[in-house]
C-alpha positions, 0 to 999 in steps of 0.5 A: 845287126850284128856288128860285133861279128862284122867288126871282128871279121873285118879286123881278121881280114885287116890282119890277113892282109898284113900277113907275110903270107900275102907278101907271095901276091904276083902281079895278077893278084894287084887287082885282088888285093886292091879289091881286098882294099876296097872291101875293107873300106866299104864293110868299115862305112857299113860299121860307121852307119851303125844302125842305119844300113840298108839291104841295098847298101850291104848287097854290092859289099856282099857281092864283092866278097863272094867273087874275091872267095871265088878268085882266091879260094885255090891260092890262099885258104887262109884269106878265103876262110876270113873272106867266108865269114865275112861274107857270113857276118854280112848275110846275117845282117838282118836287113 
C-alpha cells in the first residue's frame, strides 16, 4: 500500500475543502460537501489501519470518490482533479 500517496491526496483534498473557492457551494451542494466529509473520514481510518485494509474495506471509500468526481467534475475542476487522484491512490491500493 502506498500510503505516502493516499496521505498526500488526502491532505490535498482536506486543503481544498478549506478553500474559499468551495465557499460558492448552494444549497444543493450541502449533501456533497458532507459526502466530501465522510470520504475524508473513511480514507483517514483506511491510513489508520495501515497495513492491514482489505479490498472489501477500500471499494465502498472508492466507490464514493468516483460518484463525487462525477457530481462535481462540471462545477468545480479543482476538487475533481484531487478527488481523481485519490480515486488513483486508492485503485493502487494493491489489495
Amino acid at each position: 500500500m502506498d500510503h505516502r500517496q493516499l496521505f498526500n491526496s488526502l491532505e490535498s483534498l482536506r486543503q481544498e475543502l478549506a478553500s474559499p473557492k468551495l465557499e460558492s457551494l448552494t444549497e444543493i451542494d450541502a449533501e456533497i460537501h458532507e459526502k466530501l466529509g465522510q470520504v475524508t473520514g473513511d480514507i483517514q481510518k483506511l491510513l489508520d489501519q495501515a497495513g492491514t485494509v482489505s479490498r472489501e474495506e477500500v471499494e465502498p471509500v472508492h466507490d464514493t470518490v468516483r460518484d463525487l468526481v462525477l457530481r462535481v467534475e462540471s462545477d468545480h475542476p479543482s476538487l475533481t482533479s484531487v478527488l481523481n487522484r485519490l480515486a488513483s491512490s486508492l485503485s493502487n491500493l494493491g489489495i
